[in-house]
C-alpha angles and dihedrals in degrees: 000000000000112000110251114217112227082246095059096058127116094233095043097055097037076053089057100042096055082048095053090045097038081054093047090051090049089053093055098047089051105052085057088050103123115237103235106224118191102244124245121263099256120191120220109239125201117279090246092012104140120248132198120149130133108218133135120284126217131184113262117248097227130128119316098218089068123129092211125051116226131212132215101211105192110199127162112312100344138070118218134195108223130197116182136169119278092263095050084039076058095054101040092047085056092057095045088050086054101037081237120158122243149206123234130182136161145077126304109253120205 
């Protein structure tokens, strides 16, 4: 009868094998794992209140499942959310993307 090492063994390797795809598993859930980012002190405006400033646009850190993307303006002294049409989204993702400064005016909507 040839001598079996401990490594050569059914169960062991059946053993091996559930820990190498059960790692596997952990790595891929991982690397989808969101970054939480505190979110950025934002100041309630006025609903009509006017609005011009020129500042820098992110995008904003929510929730990736969202039908509407969402923007962070940082102008001088106040942070804004921003939600725009899908041309202006266009525009203003195009901005974030560059790090370019932008222009916003309007009313504040509710």
């Amino acid at each position: 009868m040839p001598f079996m090492r401990s490594s050569d063994s059914p169960d062991m390797k059946k053993l091996l094998l559930i820990w190498v795809i059960a790692g596997a598993a952990l790595a891929g859930m991982a690397g989808c794992a969101q970054i939480k980012k505190p979110p950025a002190q934002a100041r309630a405006a006025a609903v009509g209140a006017h609005f011009d400033q020129v500042g820098s646009i992110a995008l904003y850190p929510g929730e990736p499942c969202t039908p509407q993307i969402m923007f962070d303006f940082h102008g001088v002294g106040s942070t804004v959310w921003l939600g725009a049409s899908k041309y202006e989204t266009k525009i203003l993702t195009e901005a974030a993307r560059n790090n370019r400064r932008v222009h916003i005016s309007g009313k504040m909507a509710a």
